[in-house]
C-alpha positions as CSV (number, residue, x, y, z in Angstrom):
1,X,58.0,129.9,-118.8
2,X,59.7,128.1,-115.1
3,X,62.3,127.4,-117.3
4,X,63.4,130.5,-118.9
5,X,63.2,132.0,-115.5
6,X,65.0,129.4,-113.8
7,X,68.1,129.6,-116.8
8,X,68.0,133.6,-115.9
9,X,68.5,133.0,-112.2
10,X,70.9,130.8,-112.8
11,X,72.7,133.2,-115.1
12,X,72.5,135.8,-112.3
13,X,73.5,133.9,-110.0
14,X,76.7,133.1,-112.6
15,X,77.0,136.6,-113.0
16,X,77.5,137.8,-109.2
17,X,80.3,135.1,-108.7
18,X,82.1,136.5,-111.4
19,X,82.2,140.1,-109.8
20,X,84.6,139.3,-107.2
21,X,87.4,137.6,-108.9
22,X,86.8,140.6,-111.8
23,X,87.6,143.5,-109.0
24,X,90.6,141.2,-107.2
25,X,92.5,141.3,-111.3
26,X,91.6,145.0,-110.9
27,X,92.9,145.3,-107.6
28,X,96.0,143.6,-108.5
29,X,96.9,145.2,-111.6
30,X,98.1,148.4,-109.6
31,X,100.5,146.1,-107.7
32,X,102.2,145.1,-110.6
33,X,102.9,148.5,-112.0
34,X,104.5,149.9,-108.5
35,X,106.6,147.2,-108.9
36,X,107.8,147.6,-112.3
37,X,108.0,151.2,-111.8
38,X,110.3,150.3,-108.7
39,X,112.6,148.4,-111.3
40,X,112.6,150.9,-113.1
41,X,113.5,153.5,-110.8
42,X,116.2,151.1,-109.7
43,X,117.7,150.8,-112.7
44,X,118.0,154.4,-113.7
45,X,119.2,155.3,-110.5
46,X,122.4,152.3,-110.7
47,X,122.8,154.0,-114.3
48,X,123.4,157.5,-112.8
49,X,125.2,156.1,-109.9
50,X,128.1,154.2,-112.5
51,X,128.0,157.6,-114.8
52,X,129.1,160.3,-111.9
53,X,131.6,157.4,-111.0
54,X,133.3,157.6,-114.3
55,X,132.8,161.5,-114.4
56,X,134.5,161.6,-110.9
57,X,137.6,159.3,-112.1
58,X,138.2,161.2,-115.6
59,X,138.7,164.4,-113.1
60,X,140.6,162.7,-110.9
61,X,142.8,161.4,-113.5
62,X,143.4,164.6,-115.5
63,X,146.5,166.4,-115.5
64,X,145.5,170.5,-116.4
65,X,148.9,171.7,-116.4
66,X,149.3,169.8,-120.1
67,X,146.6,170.5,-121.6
68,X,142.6,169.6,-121.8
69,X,141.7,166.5,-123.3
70,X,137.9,164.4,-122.3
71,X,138.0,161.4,-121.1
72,X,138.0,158.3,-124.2
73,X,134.8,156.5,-124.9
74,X,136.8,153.2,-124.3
75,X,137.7,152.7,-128.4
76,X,141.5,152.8,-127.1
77,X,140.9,152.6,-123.3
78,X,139.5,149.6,-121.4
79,X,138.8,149.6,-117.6
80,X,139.6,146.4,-115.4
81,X,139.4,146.1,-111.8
82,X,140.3,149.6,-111.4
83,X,143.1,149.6,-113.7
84,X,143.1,151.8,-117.6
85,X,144.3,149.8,-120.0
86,X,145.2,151.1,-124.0
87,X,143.8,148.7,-126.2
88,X,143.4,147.6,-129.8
89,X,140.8,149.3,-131.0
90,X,140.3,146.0,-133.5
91,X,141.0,143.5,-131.6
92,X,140.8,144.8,-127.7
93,X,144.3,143.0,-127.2
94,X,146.5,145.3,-124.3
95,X,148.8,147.3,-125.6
96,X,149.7,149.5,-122.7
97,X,148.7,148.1,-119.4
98,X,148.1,150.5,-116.0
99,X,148.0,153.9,-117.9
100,X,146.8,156.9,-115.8
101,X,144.9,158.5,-119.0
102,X,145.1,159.1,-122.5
103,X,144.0,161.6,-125.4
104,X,141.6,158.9,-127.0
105,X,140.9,158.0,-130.4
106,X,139.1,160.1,-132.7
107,X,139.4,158.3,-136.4
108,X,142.6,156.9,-138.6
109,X,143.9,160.3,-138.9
110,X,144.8,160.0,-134.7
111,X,146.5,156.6,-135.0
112,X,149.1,158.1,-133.0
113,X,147.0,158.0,-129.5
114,X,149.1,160.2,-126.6
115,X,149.2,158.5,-122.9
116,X,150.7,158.9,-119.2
117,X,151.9,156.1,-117.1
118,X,154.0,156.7,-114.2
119,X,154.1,160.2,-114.7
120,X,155.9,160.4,-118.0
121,X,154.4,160.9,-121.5
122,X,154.4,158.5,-124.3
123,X,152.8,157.7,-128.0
124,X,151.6,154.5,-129.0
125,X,149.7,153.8,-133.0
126,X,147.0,152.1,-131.9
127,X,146.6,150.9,-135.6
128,X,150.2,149.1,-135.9
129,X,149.8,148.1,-132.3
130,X,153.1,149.6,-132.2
131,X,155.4,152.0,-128.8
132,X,156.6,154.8,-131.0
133,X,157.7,156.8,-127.4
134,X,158.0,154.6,-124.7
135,X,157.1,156.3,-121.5
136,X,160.5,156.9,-119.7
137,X,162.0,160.6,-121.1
138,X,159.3,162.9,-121.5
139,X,157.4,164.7,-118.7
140,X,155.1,166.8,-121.0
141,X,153.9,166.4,-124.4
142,X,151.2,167.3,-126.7
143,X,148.7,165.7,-129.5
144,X,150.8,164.8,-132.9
145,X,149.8,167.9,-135.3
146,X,150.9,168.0,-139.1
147,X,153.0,165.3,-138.5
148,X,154.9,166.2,-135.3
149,X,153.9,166.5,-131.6
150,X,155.8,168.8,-128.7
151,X,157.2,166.8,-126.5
152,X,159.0,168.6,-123.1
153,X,162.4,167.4,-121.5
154,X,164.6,169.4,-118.9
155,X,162.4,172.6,-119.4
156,X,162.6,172.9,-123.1
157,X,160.3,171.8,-126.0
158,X,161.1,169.6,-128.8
159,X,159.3,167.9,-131.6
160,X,159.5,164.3,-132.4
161,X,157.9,162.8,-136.0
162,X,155.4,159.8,-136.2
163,X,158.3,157.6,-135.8
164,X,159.3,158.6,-132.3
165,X,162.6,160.6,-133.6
166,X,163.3,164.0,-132.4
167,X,162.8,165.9,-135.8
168,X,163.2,169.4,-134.3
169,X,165.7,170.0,-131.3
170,X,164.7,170.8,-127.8
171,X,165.3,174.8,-127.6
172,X,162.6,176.4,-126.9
173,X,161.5,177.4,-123.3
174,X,159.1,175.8,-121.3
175,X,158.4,177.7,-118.5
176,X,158.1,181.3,-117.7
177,X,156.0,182.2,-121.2
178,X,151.7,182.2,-121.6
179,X,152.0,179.5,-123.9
180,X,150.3,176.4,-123.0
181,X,150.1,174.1,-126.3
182,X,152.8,173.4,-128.9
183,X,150.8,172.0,-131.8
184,X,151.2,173.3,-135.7
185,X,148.7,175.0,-137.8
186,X,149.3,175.6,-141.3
187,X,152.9,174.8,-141.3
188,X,153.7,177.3,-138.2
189,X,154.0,176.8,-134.3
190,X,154.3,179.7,-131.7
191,X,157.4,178.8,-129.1
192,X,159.7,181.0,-127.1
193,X,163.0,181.3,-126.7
194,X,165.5,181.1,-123.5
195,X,164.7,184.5,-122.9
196,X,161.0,183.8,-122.8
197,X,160.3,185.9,-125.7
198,X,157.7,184.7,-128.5
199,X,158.3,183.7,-132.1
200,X,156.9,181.8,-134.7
201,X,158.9,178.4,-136.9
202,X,158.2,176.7,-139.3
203,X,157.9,173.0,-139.8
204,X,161.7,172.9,-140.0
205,X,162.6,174.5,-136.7
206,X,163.3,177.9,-138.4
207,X,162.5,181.0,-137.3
208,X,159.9,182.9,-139.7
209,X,158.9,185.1,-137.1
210,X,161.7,186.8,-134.7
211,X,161.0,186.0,-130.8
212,X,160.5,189.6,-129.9
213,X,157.0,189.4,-128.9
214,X,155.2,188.7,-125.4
215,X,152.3,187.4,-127.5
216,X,151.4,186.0,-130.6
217,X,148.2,184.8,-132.6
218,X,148.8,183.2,-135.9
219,X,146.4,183.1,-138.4
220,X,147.2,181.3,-141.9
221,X,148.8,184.1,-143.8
222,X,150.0,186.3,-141.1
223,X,150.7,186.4,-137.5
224,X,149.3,188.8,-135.2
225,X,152.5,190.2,-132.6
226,X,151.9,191.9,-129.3
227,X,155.0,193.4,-126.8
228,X,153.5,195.0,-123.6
229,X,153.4,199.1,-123.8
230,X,153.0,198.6,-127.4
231,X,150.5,198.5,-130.7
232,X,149.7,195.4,-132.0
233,X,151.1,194.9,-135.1
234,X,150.4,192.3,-138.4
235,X,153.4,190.6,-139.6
236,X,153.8,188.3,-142.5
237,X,156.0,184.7,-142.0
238,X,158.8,186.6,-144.0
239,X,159.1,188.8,-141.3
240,X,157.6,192.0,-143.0
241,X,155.4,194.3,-140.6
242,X,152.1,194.8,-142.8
243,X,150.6,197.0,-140.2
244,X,151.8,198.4,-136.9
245,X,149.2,200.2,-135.3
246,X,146.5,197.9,-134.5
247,X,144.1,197.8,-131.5
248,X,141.4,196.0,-129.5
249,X,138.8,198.7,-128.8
250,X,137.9,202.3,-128.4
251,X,135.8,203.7,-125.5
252,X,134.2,207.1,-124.3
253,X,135.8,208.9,-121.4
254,X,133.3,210.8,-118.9
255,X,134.4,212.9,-116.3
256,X,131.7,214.0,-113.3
257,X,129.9,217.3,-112.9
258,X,127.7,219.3,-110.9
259,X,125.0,221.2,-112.0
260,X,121.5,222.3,-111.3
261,X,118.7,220.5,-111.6
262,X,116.0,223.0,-113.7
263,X,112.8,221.7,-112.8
264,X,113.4,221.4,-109.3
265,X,116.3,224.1,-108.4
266,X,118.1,221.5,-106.2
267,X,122.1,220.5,-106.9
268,X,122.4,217.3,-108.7
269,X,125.5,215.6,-110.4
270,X,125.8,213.5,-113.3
271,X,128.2,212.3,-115.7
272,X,129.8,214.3,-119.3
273,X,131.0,212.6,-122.1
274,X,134.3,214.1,-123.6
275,X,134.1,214.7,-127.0
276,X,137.5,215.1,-128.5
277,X,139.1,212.2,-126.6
278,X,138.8,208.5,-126.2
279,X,140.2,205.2,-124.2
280,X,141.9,202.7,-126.6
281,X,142.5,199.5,-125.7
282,X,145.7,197.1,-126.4
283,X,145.7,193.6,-124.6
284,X,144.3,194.8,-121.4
285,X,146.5,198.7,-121.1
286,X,144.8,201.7,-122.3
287,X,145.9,204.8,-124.1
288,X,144.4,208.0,-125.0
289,X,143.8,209.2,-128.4
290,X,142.1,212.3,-130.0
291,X,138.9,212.7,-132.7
292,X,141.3,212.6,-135.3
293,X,142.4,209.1,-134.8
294,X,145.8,210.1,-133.3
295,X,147.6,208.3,-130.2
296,X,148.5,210.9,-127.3
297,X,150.2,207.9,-125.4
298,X,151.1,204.7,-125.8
299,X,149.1,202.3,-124.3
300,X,150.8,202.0,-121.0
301,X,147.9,202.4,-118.5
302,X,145.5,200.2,-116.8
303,X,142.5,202.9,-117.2
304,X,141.6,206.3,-118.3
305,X,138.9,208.0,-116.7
306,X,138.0,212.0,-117.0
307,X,138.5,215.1,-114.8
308,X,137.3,217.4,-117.2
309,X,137.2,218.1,-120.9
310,X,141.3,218.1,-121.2
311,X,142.2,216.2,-117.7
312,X,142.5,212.8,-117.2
313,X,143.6,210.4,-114.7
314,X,145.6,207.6,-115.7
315,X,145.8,203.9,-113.2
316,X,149.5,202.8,-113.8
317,X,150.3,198.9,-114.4
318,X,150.7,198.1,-110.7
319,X,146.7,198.9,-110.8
320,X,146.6,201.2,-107.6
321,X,148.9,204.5,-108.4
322,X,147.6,207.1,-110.6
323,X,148.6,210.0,-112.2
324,X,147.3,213.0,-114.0
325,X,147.7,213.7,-117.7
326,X,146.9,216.6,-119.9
327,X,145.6,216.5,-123.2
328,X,148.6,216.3,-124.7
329,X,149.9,213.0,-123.3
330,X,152.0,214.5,-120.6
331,X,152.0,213.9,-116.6
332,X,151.4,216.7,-114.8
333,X,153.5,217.1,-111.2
334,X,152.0,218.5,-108.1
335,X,155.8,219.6,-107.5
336,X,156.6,220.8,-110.5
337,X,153.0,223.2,-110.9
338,X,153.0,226.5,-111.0
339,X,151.0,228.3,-108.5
């Protein structure tokens, strides 16, 4: 009996040194997770630090008068003490050293990669390892498309082929136009000519589609032709008009009242909606039309707002005058009215 209670005091006595070092583990388990968390924290933060960096750079670096490309993922580009490099995308052997930014690589069908080094524009296949443009003529120049890419020299666009040749003749005006890309799409690219006007060639550098036009949209059958003051119309790449009287929109016109309100006898004003005439829309001008789907003007103004029921005032392109017109298209003079 002694001995059973002298092995349970002893195991007691066992158990009570044990507590301590059990709660200083506990105690320092806590420390060790604030300091991975720290690490942690310290790494993610280095992470987010070196990705703004690069974000900041590929801005900096980005030229948006030519076009917008993102900057490469680093299949074609390499970055070395501050420097972009084109590369192999094989073998990472330099190909271009000290570029200021290029279009990337995408797959085999972009062999051709597009890059800028002391401000001039050059193509490099970054499969052949090969210069097809050195960088020394061309101040513009855009992503190879169907073969050819627009290059710009002296204020006039061009087209060279996958060889670096000039396969279509540098005619067609830079400046002073809305384009801002000369790539192909089914066989067709929008350009202008010296006068600035906009036409459509072929892969050639032939004229399907006259440059008449202050705008053009090209779809793979038919073009879609705009001159300011004018209808839209649909024209084929043989040069036949298919439809000439196409629009963007149609809106109500409302012209304001003054009545009295019923329920409570007091003057109140509000708005009427005119129901034999409407606001149609070309580009950003506006005409007016009738119910029966015919065009009182052409569609010259900035904006049509109501009078009454057959008066409307008319904003002219300069977005500040206006003038009055009647319901049949015409402006009415203040001088010219009879009293």
């Amino acid at each position: 009996m002694e001995k059973n209670e002298k092995e349970l005091k002893d195991n007691n006595e066992m158990s009570e040194n044990e507590n301590p070092t059990t709660s200083e583990s506990t105690q320092d388990t806590p420390k060790k997770n604030n300091l991975i968390y720290l690490l942690l924290s310290i790494i993610i933060i280095a992470g987010l630090v070196l990705g703004i960096s690069k974000i900041v750079k590929s801005c900096q670096n980005r030229n948006d008068n030519d076009y917008y490309y993102e900057e490469p993922e680093g299949e074609v580009v390499s970055y070395d003490r501050g420097k972009i490099n084109l590369v192999s995308p094989f073998t990472q052997d330099v190909l271009v050293k000290d570029i200021e930014w290029s279009n990337g690589y995408g797959s085999s069908k972009d062999s051709i990669v597009l890059f800028a080094k002391n401000g001039k524009r050059g193509y490099c296949n970054v499969l052949s390892n090969k210069i097809i443009v050195e960088p020394t003529t061309y101040t513009k120049a855009w992503i190879f498309s169907e073969g050819l890419a627009g290059v710009e020299k002296d204020g006039y666009i061009g087209f060279v082929n996958t060889d670096g040749k000039v396969a279509i003749n540098f005619k067609y005006s830079y400046r002073g136009n809305p384009l801002t890309e000369f790539v192909f799409h089914d066989g067709h690219c929008v350009v202008a000519d010296s006068s600035n006007k906009i036409g459509v060639i072929n892969n050639k550098g032939r004229w399907v589609i006259k440059p008449l036009y202050d705008n053009i949209e090209t779809t793979k059958e038919y073009a879609i032709v705009y001159t300011k003051g004018d209808f839209k119309k649909q024209i084929d790449f043989n040069g036949n008009v298919l439809n000439d009287g196409i629009i963007d929109d149609i809106y109500d016109i409302y012209y304001d009242v003054n009545y009295t309100d019923v329920s409570t006898g007091e003057p109140s004003e509000g708005r009427m909606k005119i129901e034999n005439f409407f606001e149609y829309k070309v580009e950003n001008y506006s005409g007016l039309m009738n119910s029966r789907g015919q065009f009182i003007t052409p569609p010259i103004y900035t904006d049509i707002t109501g009078i009454s029921p057959t008066l409307f005032k008319a904003t002219l392109q300069d977005y500040i005058s206006i003038v009055l017109i009647d319901q049949n298209g015409n402006v009415i003079s203040g001088r010219t009215a009879k009293k």
